[in-house]
C-alpha positions, 0 to 999 in steps of 0.5 A: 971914514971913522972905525964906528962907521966902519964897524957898523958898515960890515956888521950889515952884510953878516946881519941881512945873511942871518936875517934870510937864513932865521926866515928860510928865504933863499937868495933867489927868492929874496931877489924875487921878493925885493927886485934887487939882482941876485949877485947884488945881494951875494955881495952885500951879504958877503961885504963886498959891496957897501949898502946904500939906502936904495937897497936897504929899505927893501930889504927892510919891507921885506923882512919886515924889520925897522931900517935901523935894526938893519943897520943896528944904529948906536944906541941913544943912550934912553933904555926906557920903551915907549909903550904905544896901547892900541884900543881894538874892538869894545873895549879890548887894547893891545899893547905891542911889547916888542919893537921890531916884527919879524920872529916872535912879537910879544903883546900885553893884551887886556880882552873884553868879552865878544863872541867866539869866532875861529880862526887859524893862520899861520904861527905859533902861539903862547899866551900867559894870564896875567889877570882874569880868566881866559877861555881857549877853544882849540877846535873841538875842545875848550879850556879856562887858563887861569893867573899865572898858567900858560898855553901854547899852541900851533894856529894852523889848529882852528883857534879862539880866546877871550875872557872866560865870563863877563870880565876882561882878562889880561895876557902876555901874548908871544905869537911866531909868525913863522912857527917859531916857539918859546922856549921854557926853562924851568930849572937848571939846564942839564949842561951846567 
């Protein structure tokens, strides 16, 4: 076996660990979520046993992950991203910016007008406006995010955003599955 292969080989154990612990999953609930044995998957964390495919993928369904992000297969040597728009509802699109979901997902979002509809789920969410103006109703009360200015907020909280009047608006969206937050710098950290 060549040492690239075995290089990427025990990089999988020390990653699928990292990936259980980034979500709060213990083994025990992993092994309840994907049907593989408790000590199979203690010994692919630990390197002990070599990963086959038939324990990959559902490890990769449940983490929600691409198979090769996993795997962290040799870059292609193409660092160009291909952008793949979603047309929603009337006239909205949805521009996914990050490749693999899981922790934060990033999205350029242009937002037609529709009615106000409240929602809350699981998560965390910032939005940046890039054009146009967004109205955001954080259960009793309402603002407008104008260019250039951020919101951020807990989507437990009853929540909706939209453009502010007839106008499309467009915004860089982070949204945090899991409460995970973006971390803003806005000057020299107080460590350097």
């Amino acid at each position: 076996m060549d040492a690239e292969l075995v290089e990427i080989l025990d990089s999988i154990g020390p990653r699928l660990r990292a990936l259980r612990r980034d979500r709060g999953l213990t083994l025990e609930a992993l092994a309840e979520d994907t049907g593989i044995s408790l000590s199979t998957l203690s010994r692919l964390e630990s390197g002990k046993r070599r990963p086959t495919l038939d324990l990959l993928i559902p490890l990769a369904r449940t983490h929600r992950v691409a198979l090769d992000q996993l795997v962290a297969a040799p870059a292609t040597g193409d660092p160009r991203v291909h952008l793949k728009p979603r047309r929603r509802e009337r006239g909205s699109v949805l521009v996914p910016l990050t490749q693999y979901p899981g922790r934060v997902q990033v999205f350029k979002q242009v937002l037609a007008h529709r009615e106000p509809k409240l929602v809350t789920h699981a998560g965390y969410e910032w939005l940046y406006v890039l054009a146009g103006e967004l109205r955001l109703i954080l259960g009793e009360r309402e603002f407008t995010v104008h260019p250039g200015e951020v919101a951020e907020f807990d989507t437990s909280e009853p929540h909706w955003f939209g453009p502010a009047d007839a106008n499309a608006v467009e915004i860089l969206h982070l949204f945090g599955p899991h409460g995970d937050q973006a971390v803003i710098r806005t000057g020299p950290s107080a460590t350097s």
